[in-house]
C-alpha positions in Angstrom: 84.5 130.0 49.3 87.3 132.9 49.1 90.3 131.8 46.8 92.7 129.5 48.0 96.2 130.3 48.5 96.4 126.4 48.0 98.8 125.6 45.3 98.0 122.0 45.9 94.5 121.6 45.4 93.6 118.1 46.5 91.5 119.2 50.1 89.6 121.3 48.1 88.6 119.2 45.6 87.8 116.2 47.1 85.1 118.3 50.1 81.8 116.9 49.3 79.8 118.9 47.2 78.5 122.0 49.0 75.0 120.3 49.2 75.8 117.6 51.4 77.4 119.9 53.7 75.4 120.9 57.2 74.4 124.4 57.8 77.1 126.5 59.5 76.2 129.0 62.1 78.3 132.2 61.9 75.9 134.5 63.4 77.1 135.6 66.6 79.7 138.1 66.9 82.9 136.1 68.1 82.6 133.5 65.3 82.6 135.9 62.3 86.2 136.0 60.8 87.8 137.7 57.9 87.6 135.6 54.1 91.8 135.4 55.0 92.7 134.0 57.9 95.8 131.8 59.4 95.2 130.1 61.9 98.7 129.4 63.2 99.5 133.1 63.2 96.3 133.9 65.2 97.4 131.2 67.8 101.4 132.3 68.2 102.6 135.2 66.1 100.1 137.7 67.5 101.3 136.9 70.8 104.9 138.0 69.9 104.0 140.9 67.9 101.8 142.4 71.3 105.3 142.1 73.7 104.2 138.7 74.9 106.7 136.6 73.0 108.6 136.0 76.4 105.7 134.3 78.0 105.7 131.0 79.0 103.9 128.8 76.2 105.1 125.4 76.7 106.2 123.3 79.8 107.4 119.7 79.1 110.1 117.1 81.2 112.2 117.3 78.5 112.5 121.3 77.4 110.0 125.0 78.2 109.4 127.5 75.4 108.0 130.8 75.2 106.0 132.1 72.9 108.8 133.5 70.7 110.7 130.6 71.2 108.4 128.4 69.7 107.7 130.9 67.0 111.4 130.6 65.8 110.8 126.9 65.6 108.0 127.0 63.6 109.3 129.2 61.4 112.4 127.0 61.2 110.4 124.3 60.3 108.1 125.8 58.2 111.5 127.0 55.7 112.8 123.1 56.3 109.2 122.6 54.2 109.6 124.5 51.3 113.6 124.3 51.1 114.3 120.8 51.2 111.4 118.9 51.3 109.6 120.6 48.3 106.2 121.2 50.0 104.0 123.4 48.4 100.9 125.3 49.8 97.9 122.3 50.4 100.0 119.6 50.6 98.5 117.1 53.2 101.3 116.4 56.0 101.8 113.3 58.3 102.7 113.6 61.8 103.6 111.1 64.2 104.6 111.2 68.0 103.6 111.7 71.9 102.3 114.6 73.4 105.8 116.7 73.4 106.8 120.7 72.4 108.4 119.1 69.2 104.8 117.6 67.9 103.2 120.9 68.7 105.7 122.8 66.5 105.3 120.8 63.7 101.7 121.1 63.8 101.9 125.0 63.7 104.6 125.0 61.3 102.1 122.6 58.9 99.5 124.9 59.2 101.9 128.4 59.2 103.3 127.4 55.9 99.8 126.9 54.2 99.6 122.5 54.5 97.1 120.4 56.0 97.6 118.2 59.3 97.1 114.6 59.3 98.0 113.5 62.7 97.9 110.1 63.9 98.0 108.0 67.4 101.4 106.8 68.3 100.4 103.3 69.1 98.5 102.7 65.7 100.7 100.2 63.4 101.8 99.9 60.1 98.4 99.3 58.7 96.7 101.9 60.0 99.1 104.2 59.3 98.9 103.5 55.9 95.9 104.1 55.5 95.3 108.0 55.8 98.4 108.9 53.6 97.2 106.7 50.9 93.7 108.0 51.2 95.1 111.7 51.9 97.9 111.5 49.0 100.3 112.3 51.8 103.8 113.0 50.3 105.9 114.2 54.0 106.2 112.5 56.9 107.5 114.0 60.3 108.1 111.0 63.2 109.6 110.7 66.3 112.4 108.3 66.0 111.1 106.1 68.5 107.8 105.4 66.9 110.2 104.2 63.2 109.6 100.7 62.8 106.1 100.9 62.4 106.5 103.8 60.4 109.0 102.3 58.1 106.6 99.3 57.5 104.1 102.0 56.3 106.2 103.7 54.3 106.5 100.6 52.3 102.8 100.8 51.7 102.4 104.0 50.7 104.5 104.4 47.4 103.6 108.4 47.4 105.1 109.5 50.9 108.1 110.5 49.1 109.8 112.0 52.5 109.8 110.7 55.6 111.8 112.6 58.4 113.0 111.5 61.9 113.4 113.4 64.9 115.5 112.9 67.9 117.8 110.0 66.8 120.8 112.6 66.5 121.5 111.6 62.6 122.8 113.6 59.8 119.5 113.8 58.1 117.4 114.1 61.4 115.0 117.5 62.0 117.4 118.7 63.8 120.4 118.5 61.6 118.1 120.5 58.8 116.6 123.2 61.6 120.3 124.1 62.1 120.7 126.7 59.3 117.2 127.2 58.4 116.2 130.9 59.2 114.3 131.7 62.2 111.4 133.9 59.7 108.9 132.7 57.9 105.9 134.9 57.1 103.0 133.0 57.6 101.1 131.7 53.9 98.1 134.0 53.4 95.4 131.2 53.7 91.2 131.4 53.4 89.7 131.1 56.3 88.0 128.4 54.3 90.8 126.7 53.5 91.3 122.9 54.7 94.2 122.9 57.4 93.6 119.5 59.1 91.9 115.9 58.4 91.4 114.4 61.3 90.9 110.6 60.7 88.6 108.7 62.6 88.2 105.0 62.7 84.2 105.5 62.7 82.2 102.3 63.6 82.4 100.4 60.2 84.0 99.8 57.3 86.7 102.4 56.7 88.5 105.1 58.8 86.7 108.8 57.6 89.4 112.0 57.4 86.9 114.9 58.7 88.0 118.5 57.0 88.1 121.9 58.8 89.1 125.3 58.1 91.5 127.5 59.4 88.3 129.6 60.4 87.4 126.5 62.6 90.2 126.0 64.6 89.0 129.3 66.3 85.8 128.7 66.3 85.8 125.6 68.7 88.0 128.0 71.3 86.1 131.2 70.2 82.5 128.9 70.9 83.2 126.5 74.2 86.4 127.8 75.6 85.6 131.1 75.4 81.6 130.9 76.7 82.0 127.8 78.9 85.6 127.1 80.0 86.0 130.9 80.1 89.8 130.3 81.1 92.1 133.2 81.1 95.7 133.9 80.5 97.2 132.9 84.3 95.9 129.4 83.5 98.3 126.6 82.8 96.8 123.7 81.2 97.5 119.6 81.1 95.4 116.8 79.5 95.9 113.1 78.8 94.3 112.7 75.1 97.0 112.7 72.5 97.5 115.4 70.0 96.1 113.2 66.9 92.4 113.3 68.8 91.1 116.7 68.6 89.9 117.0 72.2 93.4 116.6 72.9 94.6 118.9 70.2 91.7 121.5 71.4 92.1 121.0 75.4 95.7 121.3 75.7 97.0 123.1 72.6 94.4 125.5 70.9 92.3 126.8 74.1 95.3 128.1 76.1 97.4 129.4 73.0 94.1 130.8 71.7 94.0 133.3 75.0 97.9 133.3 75.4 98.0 131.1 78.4 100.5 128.1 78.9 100.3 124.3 78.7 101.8 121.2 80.2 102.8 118.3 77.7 103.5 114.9 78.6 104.3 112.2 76.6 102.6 109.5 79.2 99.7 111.2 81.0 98.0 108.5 82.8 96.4 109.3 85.9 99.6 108.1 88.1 101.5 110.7 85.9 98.8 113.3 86.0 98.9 114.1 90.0 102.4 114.8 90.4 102.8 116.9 87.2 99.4 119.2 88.3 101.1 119.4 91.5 104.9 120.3 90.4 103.4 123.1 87.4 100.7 124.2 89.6 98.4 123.5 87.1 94.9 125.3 87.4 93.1 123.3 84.1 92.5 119.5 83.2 91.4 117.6 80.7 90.8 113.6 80.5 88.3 111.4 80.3 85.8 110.1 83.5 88.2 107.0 83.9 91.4 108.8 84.8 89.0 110.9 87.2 87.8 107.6 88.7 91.2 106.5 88.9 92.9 109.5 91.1 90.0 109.8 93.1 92.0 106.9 95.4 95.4 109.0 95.4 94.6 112.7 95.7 95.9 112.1 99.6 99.0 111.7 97.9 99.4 114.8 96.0 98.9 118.6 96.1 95.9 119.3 93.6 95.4 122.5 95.2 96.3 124.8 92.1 93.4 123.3 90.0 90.4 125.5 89.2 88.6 123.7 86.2 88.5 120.3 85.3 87.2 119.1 81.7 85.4 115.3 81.2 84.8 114.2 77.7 85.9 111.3 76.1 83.0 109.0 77.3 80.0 109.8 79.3 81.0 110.8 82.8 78.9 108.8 85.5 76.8 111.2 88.5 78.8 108.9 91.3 82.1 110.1 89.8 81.1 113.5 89.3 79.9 113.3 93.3 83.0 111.9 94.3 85.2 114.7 92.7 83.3 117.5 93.9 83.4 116.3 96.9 86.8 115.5 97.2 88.4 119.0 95.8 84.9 121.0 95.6 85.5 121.2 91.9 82.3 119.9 89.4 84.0 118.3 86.7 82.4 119.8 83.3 81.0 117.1 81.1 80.7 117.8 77.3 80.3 116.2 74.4 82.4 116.5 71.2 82.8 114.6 68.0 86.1 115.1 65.9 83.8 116.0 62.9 82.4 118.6 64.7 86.3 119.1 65.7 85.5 119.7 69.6 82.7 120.2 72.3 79.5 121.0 71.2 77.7 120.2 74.5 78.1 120.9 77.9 77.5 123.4 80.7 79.3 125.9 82.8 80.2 124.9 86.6 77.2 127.1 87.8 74.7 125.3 85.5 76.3 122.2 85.8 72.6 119.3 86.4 75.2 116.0 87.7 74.2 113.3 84.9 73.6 115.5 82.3 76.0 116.1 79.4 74.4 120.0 79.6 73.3 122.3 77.1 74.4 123.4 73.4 77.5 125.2 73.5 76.9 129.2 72.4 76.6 129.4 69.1 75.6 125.5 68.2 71.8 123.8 68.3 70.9 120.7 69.1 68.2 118.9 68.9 66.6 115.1 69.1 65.2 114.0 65.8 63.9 109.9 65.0 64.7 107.7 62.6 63.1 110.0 59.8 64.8 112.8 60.7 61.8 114.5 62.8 62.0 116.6 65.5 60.9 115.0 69.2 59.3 116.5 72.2 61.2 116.5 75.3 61.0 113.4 77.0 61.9 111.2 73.8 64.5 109.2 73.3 66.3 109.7 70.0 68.9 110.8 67.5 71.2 114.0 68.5 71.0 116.2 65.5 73.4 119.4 66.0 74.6 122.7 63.6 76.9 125.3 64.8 80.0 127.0 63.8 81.7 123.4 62.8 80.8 120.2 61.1 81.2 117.4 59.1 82.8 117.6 55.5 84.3 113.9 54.8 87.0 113.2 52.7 85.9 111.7 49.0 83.5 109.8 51.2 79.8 108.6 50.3 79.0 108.3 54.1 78.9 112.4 53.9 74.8 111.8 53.5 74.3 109.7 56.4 76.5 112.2 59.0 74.3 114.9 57.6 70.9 115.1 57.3 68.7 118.1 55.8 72.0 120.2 57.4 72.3 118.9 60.5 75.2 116.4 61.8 73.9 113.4 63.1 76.5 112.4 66.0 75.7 108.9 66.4 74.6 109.5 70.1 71.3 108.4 71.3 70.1 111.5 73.5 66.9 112.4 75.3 65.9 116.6 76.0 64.1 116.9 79.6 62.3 120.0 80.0 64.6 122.1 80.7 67.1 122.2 77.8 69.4 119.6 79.5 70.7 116.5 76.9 71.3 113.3 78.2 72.9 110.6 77.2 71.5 107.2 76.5 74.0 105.5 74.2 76.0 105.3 71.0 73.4 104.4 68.1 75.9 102.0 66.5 78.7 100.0 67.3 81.8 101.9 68.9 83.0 100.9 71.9 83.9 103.9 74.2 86.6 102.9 76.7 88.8 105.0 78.9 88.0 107.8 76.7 89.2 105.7 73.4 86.9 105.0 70.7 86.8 101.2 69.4 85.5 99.9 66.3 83.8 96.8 67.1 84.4 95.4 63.4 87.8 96.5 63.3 88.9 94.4 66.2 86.7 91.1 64.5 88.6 91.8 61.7 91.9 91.9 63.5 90.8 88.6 65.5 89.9 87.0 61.9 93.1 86.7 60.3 94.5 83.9 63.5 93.6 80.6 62.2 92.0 79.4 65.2 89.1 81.9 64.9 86.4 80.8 62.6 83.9 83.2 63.4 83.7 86.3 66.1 82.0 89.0 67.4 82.8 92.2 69.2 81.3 94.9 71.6 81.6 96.9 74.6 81.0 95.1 78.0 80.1 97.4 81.4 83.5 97.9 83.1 83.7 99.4 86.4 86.6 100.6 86.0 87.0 101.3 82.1 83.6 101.8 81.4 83.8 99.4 78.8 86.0 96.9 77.8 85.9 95.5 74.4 84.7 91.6 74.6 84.7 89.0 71.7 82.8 85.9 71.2 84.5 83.7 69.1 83.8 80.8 67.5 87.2 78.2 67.3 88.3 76.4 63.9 88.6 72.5 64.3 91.5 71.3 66.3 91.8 74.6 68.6 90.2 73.7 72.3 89.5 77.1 74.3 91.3 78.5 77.5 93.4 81.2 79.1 96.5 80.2 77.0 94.5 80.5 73.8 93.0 83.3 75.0 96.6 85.2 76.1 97.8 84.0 72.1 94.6 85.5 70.7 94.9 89.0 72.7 98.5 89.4 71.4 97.8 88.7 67.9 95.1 91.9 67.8 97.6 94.1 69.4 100.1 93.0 66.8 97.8 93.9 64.1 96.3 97.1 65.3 96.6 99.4 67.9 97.2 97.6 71.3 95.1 99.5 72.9 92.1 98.1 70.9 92.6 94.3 71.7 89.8 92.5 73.5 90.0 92.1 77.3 87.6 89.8 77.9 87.1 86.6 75.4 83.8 84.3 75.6 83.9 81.3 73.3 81.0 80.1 71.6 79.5 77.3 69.8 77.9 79.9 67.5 77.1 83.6 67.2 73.5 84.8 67.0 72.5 86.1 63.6 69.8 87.4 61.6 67.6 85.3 58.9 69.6 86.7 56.0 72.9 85.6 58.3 74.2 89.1 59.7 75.9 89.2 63.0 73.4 90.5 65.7 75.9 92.7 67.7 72.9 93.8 70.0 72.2 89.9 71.1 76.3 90.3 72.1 75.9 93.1 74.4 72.4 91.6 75.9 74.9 88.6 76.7 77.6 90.9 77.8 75.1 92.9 80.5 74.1 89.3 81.3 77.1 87.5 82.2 78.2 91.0 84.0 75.7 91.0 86.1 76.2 86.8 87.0 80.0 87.5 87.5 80.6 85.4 84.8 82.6 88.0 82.6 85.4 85.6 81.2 88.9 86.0 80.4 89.4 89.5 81.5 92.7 90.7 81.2 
């Protein structure tokens, strides 16, 4: 590792020990970077220092920048940092808030001034927001006012954040008030390219959440690796996506790729698929990225809108289903590109271009990754088997002062969790996760984290949780739960029970469908057979008896 212009050395020393890390691949051409490296300048300030800084960047509802606009922002920001908040180089920082030109400034600004990102979803709560800057020793906190309650009550768990600062509530000590006289110039912190500039938290399928650590050096990698060789957008493109900033296809579709090649971007704060249409029609938008769902979903109002101005549209998220990928092809003649990422390998890592684009397979590895399918012992299969997807490349997995580190990577490769089979041909497909998240409309779900959630309601003695097939969602998350003495089941019980989850985590991770249950099949030693669920899930889909759905 070069030396770290890290003052604050916690990222450093608590990566796993070099060991335990997976093999990187630096060998071709485009992914070989200097031993300093900041990534933020690479991404904006070059683009003003070539005569581009009056380019478009940016496009929101709410405000546009150009490149040199922005740039005075971050820099703003970045001397807000050091001047009044007291941030030194390495120190992890928390960011909070939708999709917007503010978020991605701060982000820039984080990494511009030498810190490390720890972004999070605007719908988790108090909890859950607690955890990562505890875990992280996260001492500054930027939020969007409107997203302060649950912020406040996490603040109040997390006796280290020592600053926590608002934005767009107009007060005294808002952003705002303190961007006003900060200078516009900052020269950007002379970072490694091995140094840590973002944890990405990940809620994982067990147990607890798992911040993933990359390098500056990585950041341009995953656009250097996949957008480059298989998105292969240029600079006319203008970009929109629906995945929040906090996951890093989000951060990688609709931030990093076009800024990477000095493009433009759309932001919205609410990008569902009613929100989508109109917006690709009124910013002529030529690139999208979201997940199979929201595909699904607009298939039944393109009539209504003018998608004529796409040229490329993204699927990841979830695996994207042959009959949707038919439908949109034949609807705008555009093959959606399927891929597969993982946010410890920080983006896509397989998938195809459109002109080698096989409908129902995820594709090939991305130039300069390998993949392969390896069993339970970590050996290599033929083509034909059914196994574990093993992949190295320019990116991977370095946990957080985390023990799993040894079960993500094995004899240096990442093992994604994804069942996958090889044909012949080179072409991965996808069979299923190997444990128990819950993909649905492009959000991951831990299983145990909703059973947890479910758990602390006195009516619930026991429960279980896993995906159900969803037409529509592709999964929904479905509990089984076994009632306390004195509680009699129903839709009202059911409608209490659904509320109390969203109360205690994020409401998107609440069950839609509730089955109860006299008891929950188990193992001899008494552990929860989660595969017996989804057997009974599949079952009752296909009998029509899915129950509860809401």
């Amino acid at each position: 590792m070069a030396y770290t212009a890290h003052v604050d050395t916690f990222a450093k020393d608590n990566l796993p020990p070099q060991d335990q890390w997976p093999v990187f691949l630096h060998d071709r051409p485009e992914l070989q970077y200097p031993e300093r490296l900041n990534c933020a300048a690479a991404f904006l300030d070059r683009w003003v220092e070539e005569g581009r800084g009056d380019e478009i960047c940016i496009l929101s509802p709410s405000e546009t920048l150009t490149y040199r606009a922005l740039q005075e922002r971050v820099n703003r920001i970045c001397n807000v940092l050091v001047d009044k908040l007291g941030f030194v180089t390495g120190n992890r920082v928390l960011l909070r808030s939708a999709n917007n030109p503010m978020m991605v400034a701060l982000y820039l600004a984080v990494l511009k001034a030498g810190g490390v990102v720890v972004a999070t979803m605007p719908l988790l709560r108090a909890r859950e927001i607690a955890y990562p800057i505890n875990k992280a020793k996260i001492t500054i906190a930027f939020c969007d006012h409107r997203l302060k309650d649950e912020m406040e009550k996490a603040h109040a768990m997390a006796p280290g954040l020592a600053h926590v600062v608002y934005w767009g509530d107009g007060s005294a000590d808002s952003l705002e008030a303190m961007l006003v006289d900060a200078s516009p110039e900052f020269k950007a912190v002379d970072t490694a390219a091995d140094d840590v500039c973002l944890i990405g938290f990940t809620s994982g399928t067990t147990g607890e959440p798992k911040g993933t650590m990359h390098f500056h050096r990585d950041m341009l990698a995953v656009c250097d690796a996949y957008a480059a060789n298989v998105l292969r957008a240029d600079q006319t493109d203008r970009f929109i996506g629906s995945p929040p900033l906090a996951f890093t296809f989000g951060l990688g579709g609709i931030v990093l790729f076009p800024m990477r090649i000095g493009a433009s971007t759309v932001l919205l704060e609410k990008a569902g698929p009613d929100d989508l249409l109109p917006a690709i029609a009124q910013y002529r938008v030529t690139i999208c990225f979201t997940a199979p769902t929201a595909y699904r979903a607009m298939l039944s109002k393109l009539k209504d809108h003018d998608v004529s101005s796409l040229r490329k549209c993204v699927s990841a998220g979830e695996p994207l289903p042959k009959d949707t990928f038919k439908a949109w092809k034949a609807a705008t003649g555009i093959s959606l590109m399927d891929g597969i990422g993982a946010t410890e390998m920080l983006h896509i890592f397989i998938a195809a271009k459109e002109d080698d684009i096989l409908p129902g397979a995820t594709g090939k590895p991305v130039p300069g990754y390998e993949a392969k399918i390896v069993d339970d012992a970590g050996r290599d299969l033929p083509p034909g088997a059914i196994g574990r997807l093993a992949v190295r490349g320019p990116t991977g997995c370095r946990y957080l002062a985390d023990d799993r580190q040894r079960k993500y990577v094995q004899n240096g490769w990442n093992i994604s969790g994804d069942t996958y089979l090889l044909d012949e041909d080179g072409y991965f497909w996808y069979q299923a996760r190997s444990d128990d998240m819950i993909v649905s409309s492009g959000y991951n779900i831990a299983g145990p984290e909703v059973e947890a959630a479910l758990l602390t309601h006195p009516a619930v003695a026991e429960c279980g949780v896993v995906g159900a097939p969803d037409d529509g969602r592709g999964m929904i998350v479905k509990a089984y739960v076994v009632l306390r003495d004195g509680f009699a089941p129903g839709a009202e019980l059911t409608k209490v029970l659904q509320e109390h989850v969203k109360a205690e985590i994020a409401p998107y991770k609440y069950p839609r469908a509730i089955d109860y249950v006299e008891a929950l099949p188990k193992t001899q030693t008494g552990k929860l057979q989660r595969f017996a669920l989804r057997q009974m899930a599949e079952t009752a889909r296909e009998s029509g008896g899915q129950a509860s759905v809401a």
